[in-house]
N, C-alpha and C positions, 0 to 999 in steps of 0.2 A: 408218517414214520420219519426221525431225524436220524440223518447218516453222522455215523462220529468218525473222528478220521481215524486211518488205518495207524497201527503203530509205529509204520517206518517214518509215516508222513508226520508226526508226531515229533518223533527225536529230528529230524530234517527241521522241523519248525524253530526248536527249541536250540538245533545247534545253528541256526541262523540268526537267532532271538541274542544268544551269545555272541557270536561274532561284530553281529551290528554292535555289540555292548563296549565290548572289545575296543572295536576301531575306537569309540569312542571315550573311550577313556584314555587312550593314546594318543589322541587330537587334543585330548585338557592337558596332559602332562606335557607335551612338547609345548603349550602354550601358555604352561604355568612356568616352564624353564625359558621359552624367550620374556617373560615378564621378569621372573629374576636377575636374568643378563641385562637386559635397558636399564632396570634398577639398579643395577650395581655399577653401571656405566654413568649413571647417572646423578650417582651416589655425590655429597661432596666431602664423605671421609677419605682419608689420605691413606691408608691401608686396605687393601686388599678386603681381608678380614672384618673389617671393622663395617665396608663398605657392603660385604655379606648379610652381616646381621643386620643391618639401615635397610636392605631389601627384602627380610623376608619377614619383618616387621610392618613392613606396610600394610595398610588393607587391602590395596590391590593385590600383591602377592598373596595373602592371605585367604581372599575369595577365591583365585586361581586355585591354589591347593584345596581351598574346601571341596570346590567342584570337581577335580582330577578325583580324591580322594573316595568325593562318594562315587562319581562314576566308575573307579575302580572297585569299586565293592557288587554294587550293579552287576557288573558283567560276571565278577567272581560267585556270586548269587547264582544267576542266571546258567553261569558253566556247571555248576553244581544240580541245579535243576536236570541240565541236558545228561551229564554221567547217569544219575538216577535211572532218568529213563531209557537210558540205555540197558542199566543192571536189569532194572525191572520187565525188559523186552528178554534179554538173556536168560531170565530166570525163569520165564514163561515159556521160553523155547524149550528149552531142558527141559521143566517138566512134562512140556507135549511129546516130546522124544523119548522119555524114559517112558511114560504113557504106550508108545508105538510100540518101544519096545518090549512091554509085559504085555499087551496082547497078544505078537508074535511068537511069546514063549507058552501062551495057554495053549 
């Protein structure tokens, strides 16, 4: 017989599955914004501005935001997965509750 896991241990999983996701799309994005910064330090346009767009034009900047981007989506996924199973443990509670309580009133 295969044991499946309980449903608290379930949402535990899945809001753990998020946060790892989480952290790490927060780790891309600050290190898609220190590639920006070197980049535009590094820039040899003579405006601010001008030195922005030289940085986020490059490919390096470029793959950084690809990766922030999709790992932000990942975790956004993933948080949306853990809600669900939340709703879906709450909606199952409820109706074993409402259950209890029409027997109680036979």
């Amino acid at each position: 017989m295969v044991e499946t896991e309980s449903p608290s241990e379930l949402i535990r999983l899945a809001g753990e599955a998020w946060a790892r996701a989480n952290g790490q799309a927060k780790l891309l994005d600050a290190e898609r914004k220190r590639i920006r910064s070197v980049l535009v330090i590094h820039s040899s346009e003579k405006t601010l501005g001008k030195a922005e767009y030289d940085a986020i034009t490059q490919e390096k900047y470029v793959v950084a935001e690809t990766a922030a981007i999709n790992a932000e989506t990942e975790a956004e996924v993933l948080k949306a997965q853990y809600e669900a199973l939340k709703i879906k443990y709450e909606i199952w509670r409820t109706k074993e509750s409402t259950k209890r309580a029409e027997m109680t009133m036979r």
